[in-house]
FIBA-727846 format. One record per residue (C-alpha): x, y, z. Coordinates in steps of 0.001 Angstrom, whole numbers. Layout:
// residues N
px  py  pz
X  Y  Z
...
//
This chain:
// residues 715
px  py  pz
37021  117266  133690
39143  115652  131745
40210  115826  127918
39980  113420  125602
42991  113633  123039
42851  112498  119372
45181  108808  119396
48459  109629  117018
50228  106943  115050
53299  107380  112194
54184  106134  108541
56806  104075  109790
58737  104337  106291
58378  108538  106546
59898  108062  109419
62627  105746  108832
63356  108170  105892
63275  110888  107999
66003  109699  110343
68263  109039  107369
67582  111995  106260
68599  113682  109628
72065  111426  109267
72557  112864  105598
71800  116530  106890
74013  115980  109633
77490  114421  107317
76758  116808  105001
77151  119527  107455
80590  117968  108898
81834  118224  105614
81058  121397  105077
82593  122354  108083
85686  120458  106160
85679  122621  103493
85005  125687  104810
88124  125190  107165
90105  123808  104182
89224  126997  101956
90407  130714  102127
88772  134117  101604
85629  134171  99127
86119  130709  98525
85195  129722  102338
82475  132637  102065
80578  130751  99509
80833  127651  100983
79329  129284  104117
75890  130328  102429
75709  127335  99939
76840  125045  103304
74039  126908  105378
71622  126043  102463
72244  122761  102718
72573  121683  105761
69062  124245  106837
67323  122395  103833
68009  118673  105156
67371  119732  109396
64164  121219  108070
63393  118206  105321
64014  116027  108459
61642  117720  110781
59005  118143  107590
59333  114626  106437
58797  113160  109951
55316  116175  110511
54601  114212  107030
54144  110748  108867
52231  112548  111584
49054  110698  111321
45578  111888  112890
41665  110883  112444
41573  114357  110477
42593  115832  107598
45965  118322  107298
47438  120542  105744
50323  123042  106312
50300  126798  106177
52972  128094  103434
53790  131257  105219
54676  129873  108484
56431  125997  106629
58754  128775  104658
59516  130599  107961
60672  127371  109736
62752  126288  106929
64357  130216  106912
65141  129600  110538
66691  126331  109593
68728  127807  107244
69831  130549  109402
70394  128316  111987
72891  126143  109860
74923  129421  108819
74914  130336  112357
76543  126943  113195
78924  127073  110256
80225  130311  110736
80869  129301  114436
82926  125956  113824
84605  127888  110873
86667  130134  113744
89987  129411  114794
88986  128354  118473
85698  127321  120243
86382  127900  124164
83722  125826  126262
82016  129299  127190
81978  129925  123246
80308  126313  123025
77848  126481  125982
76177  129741  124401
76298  128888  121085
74774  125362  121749
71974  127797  124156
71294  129624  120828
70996  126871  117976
68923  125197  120891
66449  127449  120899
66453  128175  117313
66186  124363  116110
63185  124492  118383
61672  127592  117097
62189  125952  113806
60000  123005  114726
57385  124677  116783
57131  127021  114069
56213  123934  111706
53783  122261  114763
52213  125891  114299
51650  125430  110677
49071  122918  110978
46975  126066  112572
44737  124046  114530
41670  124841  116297
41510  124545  119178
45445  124938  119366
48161  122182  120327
47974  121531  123729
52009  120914  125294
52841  118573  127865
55171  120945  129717
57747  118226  130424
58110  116688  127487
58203  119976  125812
61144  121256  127755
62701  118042  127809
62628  118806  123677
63942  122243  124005
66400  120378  126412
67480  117618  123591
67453  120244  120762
70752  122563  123191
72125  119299  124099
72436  118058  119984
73007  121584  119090
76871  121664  121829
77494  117559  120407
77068  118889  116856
79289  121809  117217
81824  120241  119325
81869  116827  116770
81996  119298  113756
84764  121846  115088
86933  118418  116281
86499  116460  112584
86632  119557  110538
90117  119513  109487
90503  117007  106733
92895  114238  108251
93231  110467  107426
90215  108044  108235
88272  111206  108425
85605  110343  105990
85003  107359  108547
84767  109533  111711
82582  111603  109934
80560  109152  108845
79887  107980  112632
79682  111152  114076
76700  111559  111748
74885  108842  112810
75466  110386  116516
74053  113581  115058
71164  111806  113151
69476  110056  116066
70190  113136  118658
68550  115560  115815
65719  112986  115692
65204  112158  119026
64928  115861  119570
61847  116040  117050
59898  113357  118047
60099  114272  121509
58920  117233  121159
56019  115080  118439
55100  113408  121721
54954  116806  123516
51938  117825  121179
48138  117026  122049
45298  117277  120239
41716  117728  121425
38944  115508  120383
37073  117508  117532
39985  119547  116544
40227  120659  113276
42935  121711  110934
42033  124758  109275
45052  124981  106737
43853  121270  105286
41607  123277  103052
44158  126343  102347
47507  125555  103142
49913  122711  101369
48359  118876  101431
50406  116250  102699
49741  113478  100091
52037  114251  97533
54273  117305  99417
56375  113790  101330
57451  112640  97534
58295  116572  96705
59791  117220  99933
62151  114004  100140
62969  114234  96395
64209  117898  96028
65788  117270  100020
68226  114592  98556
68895  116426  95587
69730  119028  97489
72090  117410  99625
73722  115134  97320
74603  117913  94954
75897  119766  98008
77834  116573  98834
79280  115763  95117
80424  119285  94575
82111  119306  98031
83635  115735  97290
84656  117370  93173
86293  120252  95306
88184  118274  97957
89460  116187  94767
90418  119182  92565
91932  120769  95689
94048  117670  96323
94641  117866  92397
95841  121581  93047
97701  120466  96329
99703  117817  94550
100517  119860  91925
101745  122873  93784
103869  120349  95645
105486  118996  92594
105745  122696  91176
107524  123426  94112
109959  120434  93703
110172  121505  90368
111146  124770  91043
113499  124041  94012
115523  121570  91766
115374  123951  89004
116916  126936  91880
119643  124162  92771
120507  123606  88863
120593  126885  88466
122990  127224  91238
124629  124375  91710
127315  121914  90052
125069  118954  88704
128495  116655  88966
129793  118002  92881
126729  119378  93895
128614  122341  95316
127996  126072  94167
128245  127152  90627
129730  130225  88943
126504  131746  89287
126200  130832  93204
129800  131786  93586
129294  135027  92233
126278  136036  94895
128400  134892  97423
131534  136877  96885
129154  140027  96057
128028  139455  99590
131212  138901  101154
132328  142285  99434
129552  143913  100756
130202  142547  104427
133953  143334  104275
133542  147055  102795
131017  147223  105747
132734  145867  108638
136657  146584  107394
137499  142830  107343
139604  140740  105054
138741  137421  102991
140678  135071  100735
139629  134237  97404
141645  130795  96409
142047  129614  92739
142314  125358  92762
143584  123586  89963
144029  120131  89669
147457  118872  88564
147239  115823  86413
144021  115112  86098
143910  115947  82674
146080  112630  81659
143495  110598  83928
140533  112101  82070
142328  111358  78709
143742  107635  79681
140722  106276  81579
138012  108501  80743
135464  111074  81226
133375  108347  83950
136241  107870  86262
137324  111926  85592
134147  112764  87018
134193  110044  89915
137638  111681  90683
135810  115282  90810
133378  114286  93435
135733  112930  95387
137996  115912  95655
135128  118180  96107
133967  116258  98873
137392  116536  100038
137308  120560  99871
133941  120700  101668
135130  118537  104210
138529  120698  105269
136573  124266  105256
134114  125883  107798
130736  126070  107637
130812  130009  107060
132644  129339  103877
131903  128764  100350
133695  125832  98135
132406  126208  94487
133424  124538  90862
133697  126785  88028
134015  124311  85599
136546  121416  84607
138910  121108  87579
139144  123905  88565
137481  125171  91923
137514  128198  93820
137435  128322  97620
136109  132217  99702
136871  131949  103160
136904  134544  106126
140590  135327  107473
142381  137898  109776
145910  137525  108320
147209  136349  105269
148822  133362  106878
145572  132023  107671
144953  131380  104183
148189  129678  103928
146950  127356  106467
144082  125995  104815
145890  126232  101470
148596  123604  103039
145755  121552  104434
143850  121574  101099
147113  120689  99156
147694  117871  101823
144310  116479  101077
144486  116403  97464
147541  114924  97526
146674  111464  99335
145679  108643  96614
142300  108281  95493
140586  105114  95187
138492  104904  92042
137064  101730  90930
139125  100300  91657
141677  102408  90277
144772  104094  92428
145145  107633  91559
146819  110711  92589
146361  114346  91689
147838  117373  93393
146660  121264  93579
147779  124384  92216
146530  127228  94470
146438  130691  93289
145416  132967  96968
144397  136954  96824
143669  138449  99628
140405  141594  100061
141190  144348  99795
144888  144454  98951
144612  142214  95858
141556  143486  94220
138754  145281  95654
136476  143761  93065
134752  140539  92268
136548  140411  88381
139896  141422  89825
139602  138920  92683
139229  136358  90162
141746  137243  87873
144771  137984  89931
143553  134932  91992
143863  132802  88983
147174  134206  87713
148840  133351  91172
147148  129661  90322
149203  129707  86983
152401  131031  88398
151846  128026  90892
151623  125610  88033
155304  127144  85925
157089  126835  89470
156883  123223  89983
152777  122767  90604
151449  121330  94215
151578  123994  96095
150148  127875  96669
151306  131482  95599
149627  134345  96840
148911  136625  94024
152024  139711  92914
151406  142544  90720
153939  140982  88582
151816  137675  87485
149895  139975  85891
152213  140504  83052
151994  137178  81978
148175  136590  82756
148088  139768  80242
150824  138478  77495
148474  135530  77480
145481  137408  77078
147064  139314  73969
148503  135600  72264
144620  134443  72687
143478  138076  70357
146749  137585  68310
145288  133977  67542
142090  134828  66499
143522  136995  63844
146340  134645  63041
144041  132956  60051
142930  136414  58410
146002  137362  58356
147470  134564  56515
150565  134058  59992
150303  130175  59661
152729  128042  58309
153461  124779  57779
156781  122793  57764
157342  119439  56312
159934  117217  58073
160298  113610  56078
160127  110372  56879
162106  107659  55491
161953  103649  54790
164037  101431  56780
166838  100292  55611
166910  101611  52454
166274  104841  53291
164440  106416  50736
161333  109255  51307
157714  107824  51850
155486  111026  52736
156080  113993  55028
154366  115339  58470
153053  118350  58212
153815  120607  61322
152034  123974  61870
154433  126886  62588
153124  130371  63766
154682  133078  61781
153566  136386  64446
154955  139355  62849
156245  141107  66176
157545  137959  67746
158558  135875  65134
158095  132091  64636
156621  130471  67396
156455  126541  67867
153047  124623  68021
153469  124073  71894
153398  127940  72641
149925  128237  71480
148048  125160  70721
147059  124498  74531
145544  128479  74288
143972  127137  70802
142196  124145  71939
141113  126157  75369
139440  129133  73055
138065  126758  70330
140125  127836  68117
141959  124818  67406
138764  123845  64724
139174  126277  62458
143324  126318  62666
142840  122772  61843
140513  122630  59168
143481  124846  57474
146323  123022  58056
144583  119504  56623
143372  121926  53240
147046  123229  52977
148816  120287  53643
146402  118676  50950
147032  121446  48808
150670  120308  48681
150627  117159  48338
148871  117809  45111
151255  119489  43885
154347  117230  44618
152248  114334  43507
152260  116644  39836
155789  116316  40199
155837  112900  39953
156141  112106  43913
153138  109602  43510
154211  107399  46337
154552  109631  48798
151834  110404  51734
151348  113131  54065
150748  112726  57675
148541  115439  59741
148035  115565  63230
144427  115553  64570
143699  117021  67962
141023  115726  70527
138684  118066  69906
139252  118103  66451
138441  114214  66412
135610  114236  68713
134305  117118  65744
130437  115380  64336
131861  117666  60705
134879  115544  60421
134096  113102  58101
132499  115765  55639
135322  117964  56176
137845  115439  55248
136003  114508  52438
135720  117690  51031
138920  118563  51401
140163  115564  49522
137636  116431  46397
138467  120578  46813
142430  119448  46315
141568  116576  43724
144199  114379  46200
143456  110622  46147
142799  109530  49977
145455  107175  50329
148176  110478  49786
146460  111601  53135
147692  109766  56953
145674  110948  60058
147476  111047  63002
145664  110271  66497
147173  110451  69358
146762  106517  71831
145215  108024  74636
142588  110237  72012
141589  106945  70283
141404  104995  73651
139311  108352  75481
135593  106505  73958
136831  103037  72190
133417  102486  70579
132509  105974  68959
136631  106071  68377
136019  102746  66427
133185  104641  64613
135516  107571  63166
138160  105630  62636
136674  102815  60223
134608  105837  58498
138214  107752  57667
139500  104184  56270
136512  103506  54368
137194  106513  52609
140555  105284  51974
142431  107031  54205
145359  105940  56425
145365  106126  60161
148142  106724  62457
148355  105961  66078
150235  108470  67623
152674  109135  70710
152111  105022  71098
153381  103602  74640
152210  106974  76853
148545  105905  77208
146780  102397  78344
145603  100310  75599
143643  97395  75506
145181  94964  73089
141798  93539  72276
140596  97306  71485
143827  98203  69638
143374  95032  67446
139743  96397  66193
141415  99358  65267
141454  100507  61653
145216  101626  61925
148028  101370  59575
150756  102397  61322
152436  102645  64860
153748  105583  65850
156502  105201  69077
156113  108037  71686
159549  110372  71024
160114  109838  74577
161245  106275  74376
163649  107018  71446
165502  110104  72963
167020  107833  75624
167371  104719  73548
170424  102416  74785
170408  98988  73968
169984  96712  77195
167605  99387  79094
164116  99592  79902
163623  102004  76844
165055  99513  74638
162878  96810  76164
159681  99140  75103
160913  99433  72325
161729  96578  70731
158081  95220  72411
156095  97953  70317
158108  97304  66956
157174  93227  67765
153571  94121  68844
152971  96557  65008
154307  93139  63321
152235  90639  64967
149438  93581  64057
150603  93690  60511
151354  97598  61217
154040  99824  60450
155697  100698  62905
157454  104418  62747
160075  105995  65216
160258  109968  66022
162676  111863  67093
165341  110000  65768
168944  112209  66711
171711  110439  66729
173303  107360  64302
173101  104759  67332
169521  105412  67433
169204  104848  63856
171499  101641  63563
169557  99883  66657
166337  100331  65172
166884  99696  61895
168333  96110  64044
164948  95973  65370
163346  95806  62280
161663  99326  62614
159757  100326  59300
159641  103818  59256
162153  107027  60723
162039  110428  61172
163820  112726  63190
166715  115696  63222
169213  112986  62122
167664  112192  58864
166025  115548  58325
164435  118393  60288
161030  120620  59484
161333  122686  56471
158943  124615  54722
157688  123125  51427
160203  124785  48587
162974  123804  50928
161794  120090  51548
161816  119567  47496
165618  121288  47360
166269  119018  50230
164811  115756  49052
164745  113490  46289
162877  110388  45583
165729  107846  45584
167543  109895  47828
169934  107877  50598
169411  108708  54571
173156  109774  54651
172351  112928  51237
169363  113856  52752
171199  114598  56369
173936  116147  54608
171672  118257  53124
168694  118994  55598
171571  120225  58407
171405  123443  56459
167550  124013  57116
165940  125992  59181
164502  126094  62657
166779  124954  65089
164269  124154  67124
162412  120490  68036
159630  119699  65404
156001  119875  67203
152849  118611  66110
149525  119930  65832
149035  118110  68644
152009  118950  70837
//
């Protein structure tokens, strides 16, 4: 006898819903598999359970929604205990297939059982729901179509977990794959449940005994659907406001590791050469130490200096100085092995450790390097050449420490330099003497000022032709009370090195100040002294105060006071020169350009200059003859002050030809040992008088004091 079955139809919008419901279950879970696999530790834990919440609550919302637009000639209803277990297998289910896709591999044995399991379980999960309708009689299964279900629900299950382990990792375009992967997913999951919809049969005069118990359909689709999307879209937003603030984290990590790697390479490396710092240099040799104590071997330290380059930092500037410094350290790294360490410490000076057997092989590379440095450098277009003073010493026989390394290594360097320069010493316990009388002239220096050891000499200068006394120089003498008086260029280059030329200078302008002051009392109104500046004293932001100051402290009008600048000083920055310069003459002040013809002047620059007066480089004057290339200079410089309106002053004037030819030239100003030599300040009054003729005042002055040749501040 046959059975008649009740005749099914479905809400075609529950349905529709329900398959994009299954497509939103199914992206969501691909992107939790994304961030579980993207995530470490607890992190991934949680996104485990909240991912298996998820994902169970939209596979079970799908398979409720579309039991929603199951639609028979009876009323139904669902029983709670048994809806609640199908959604707990669900959820179980999607943990199950989380945690699986979440592990490193997924062999096709791995994928075959696992796909057998969530199989099963997705169709426990909707037979469990068919069973909550608890009809009576029960749901008669067409056996086919049933296992044909089961069949769908393993197949979906290995395409989900294969699709989801493949897209998990979070690549470019994957959003997109993910996207269409879930549609694949959707329409499998789907198929799956209404197949096994079809499977179900239900006897004429059934009846559904949880329609008067259990949940009601009517309004449990709205409930369902609305706290199913919630669901997954706050599952989905938080994942999407993780992936962002982990790509927030990841770009930031990246740039703190730039950060960090280009604060490591400051830290240890030249920002100019880009080659190892003191710091770097330091590590290095500490290592090589350590290696060489170890395994009994030997290794060269080498102390570079650059000869010259000092003039070519002064004449052109700092920008081509520094152009120069690349180039030569590119030089050094290209002439050493890879094994070995080339490193600045500052200036241009470099120091070179390198791995030898013998001393000689340090010689080698100390004759290559010199040969290197030596070829002309090409500089925008400037043609320059430098040379190297190498100090060598040699592990262990020179030092068996870093600091004694250094030092010997860079007393060989200066023995180099007083023996002609250009070449290499290796290190002798001798050099030391004079690395260590140097030493003890820097701590004599710093106590020179307390102690009241500086002096100051006053050689004059004199109008041309007449011949009578405009001013004075003032020249700084070092009275040491063990070695006696010592001349500017013993200890100047040592003052300037230590700093210590600011404060030694800041003295000499107050003194010299001081006395003019006091001859101006006596009645020498007319008369101006000159004081040197040095570089560093110039390039000073105090300056201008200072001066000042000093002026008002010694009640001395400015125009008693000439500043003396050396060409290649004022030339070194034209435009902040310019600046200084036309604030000293606003005050009043004259300015000297000193040592003139020994740097490279622009004419249009030396025009803008707020000079009064010339000064010709000593140099040119000591072998003045009339007809040579001296003479030439000169006479050009004298003509170049007039056209300038600028008076024009010789130095070092020594013998009468000197005088007579450029007095002939129309020079304004002399001074030198002819007319009168440095003399301290009581002596210079004896000495000097204010009408007083060239020819008294050498007859006079050739019983002063120091034999030896007047130098500068600045010399």
């Amino acid at each position: 006898m046959l059975t008649a079955y009740y005749t099914a139809h479905y809400d075609t919008l529950l349905v529709f819903i329900s398959l994009l419901v299954a497509i939103l279950a199914s992206y969501t879970a691909l992107d939790m598999a994304g961030r579980i696999n993207a995530t470490q530790h607890k992190g991934a834990a949680l996104w485990l359970v909240g991912g298996a919440f998820a994902m169970g609550v939209g596979i079970w919302s799908m398979h409720f929604i579309g039991m929603l637009s199951f639609r028979l000639p009876i009323a139904l209803g669902y029983d709670l205990a048994l809806t609640i277990a199908s959604l707990l297998i669900a959820v179980v289910t999607s943990g199950f297939a989380l945690w699986r896709i979440s592990q490193p591999s997924l062999s096709f044995l791995q994928l075959i059982v696992s796909a057998l399991l969530m199989g099963i379980a997705i169709a426990a999960m909707h037979y469990t729901g068919m069973a909550a309708l608890r009809m009576t009689p029960a749901i008669e299964y067409d056996p086919l179509l049933f296992s044909l279900s089961v069949l769908i629900a393993v197949a979906a299950s290995g395409a989900a977990l294969w699709i989801a382990f493949t897209l998990r990792k979070n690549k470019p375009h994957m959003k997109r794959a993910r996207a269409m992967a879930a549609i694949v997913m959707g329409v499998a999951i789907i198929g799956m449940h209404y197949t096994g919809m079809a499977a179900a049969n239900f006897p004429v005069g059934s009846i559904c005994t949880a329609a008067s118990e259990g949940i009601l359909p009517g309004w449990l689709a709205l409930v369902v659907i609305i706290v199913t999307l919630s669901v997954l879209a706050i599952a989905l937003l938080t994942s999407v406001l993780d992936a962002r603030l982990e790509s927030q984290t990841s770009l930031l990590a990246q740039s703190l590791a730039v950060a960090n790697q280009e604060l490591t390479q400051q830290a240890l490396q030249d920002n100019l050469t880009k080659l190892p710092n003191r710091t770097l240099l330091e590590d290095r040799l500490d290592q090589m130490l350590r290696k060489a104590e170890r395994t009994h071997t030997r290794f060269a330290l080498m102390f570079i200096d650059l000869d010259g380059f000092k003039a070519i930092n002064d004449s052109l500037g700092h920008h081509i100085g520094d152009m120069l410094l690349i180039e030569v350290a590119q030089r050094i790294r290209g002439s050493i092995r890879a094994q070995d360490t080339a490193a600045r410490l500052g200036g241009d000076e470099f120091v070179l450790l390198i791995e030898v057997a013998e001393p000689e092989d340090a010689a080698s590379v100390a004759v290559k390097l010199c040969n290197i440095i030596n070829q002309a450098f090409d500089i925008d277009g400037h043609t320059l050449g430098v040379s190297a003073s190498v100090g060598i010493t040699i592990y262990p026989d020179d030092g068996q420490t870093a600091h004694d390394l250094l030092v010997n290594a860079d007393a060989a360097m200066y023995h180099t330099k007083s023996t002609g320069r250009n070449g290499y010493h290796f290190f002798e316990s001798s050099m030391n003497t004079n690395a260590h009388n140097q030493l003890q002239v820097i701590q004599d220096l710093r106590l020179a000022l307390e102690r009241k050891e500086f002096r100051l000499h006053y050689q004059p200068k004199f109008n041309t032709p007449d011949g009578t006394v405009i001013g004075a120089e003032a020249l700084l003498r070092w009275q040491h009370p063990t070695r006696g008086m010592i001349a500017p260029i013993d200890f100047i280059a040592l003052a300037e090195k230590t700093g210590l030329i600011v404060p030694i200078g800041e003295w000499v302008l107050d003194e010299a100040c001081r006395q003019m002051r006091i001859w101006h009392d006596e009645g020498n109104r007319h008369w101006k002294v000159a004081v040197n500046l040095s570089a560093v004293q110039f390039s000073n932001d105090d300056l201008i105060e200072l001066v000042k100051a000093t002026l008002a402290r010694n009640s001395l009008p400015p125009y008693a006071l000439m500043l003396e600048v050396t060409e290649s000083t004022a030339m070194h920055d034209v435009e902040a020169s310019l600046a200084i310069l036309d604030q000293l003459s606003g005050l009043g002040i004259d300015i000297s350009i000193d040592d003139f013809g020994t740097g490279y002047s622009s004419l249009l620059y030396l025009k803008r200059l707020p000079a009064t007066e010339l000064k010709i480089d000593r140099g040119f004057i000591s072998d003045l003859a009339q007809g040579g290339d001296d003479s030439s200079i000169v006479a050009a410089i004298i003509a170049l002050g007039r056209s300038l309106n600028l008076r024009v002053v010789a130095e070092g004037v020594e013998t009468n030809e000197q005088q007579e030819y450029l007095t002939s030239l129309g020079c304004d100003t002399m001074q030198g040992y002819l007319l009168g030599r440095p003399m301290a300040a009581d002596q210079f009054i004896e000495a000097i008088h204010t009408t007083a003729p060239i020819e008294k005042v050498h007859s006079v002055s050739a019983k002063g004091t120091s034999p030896d040749r007047p130098a500068s501040l600045q010399h």
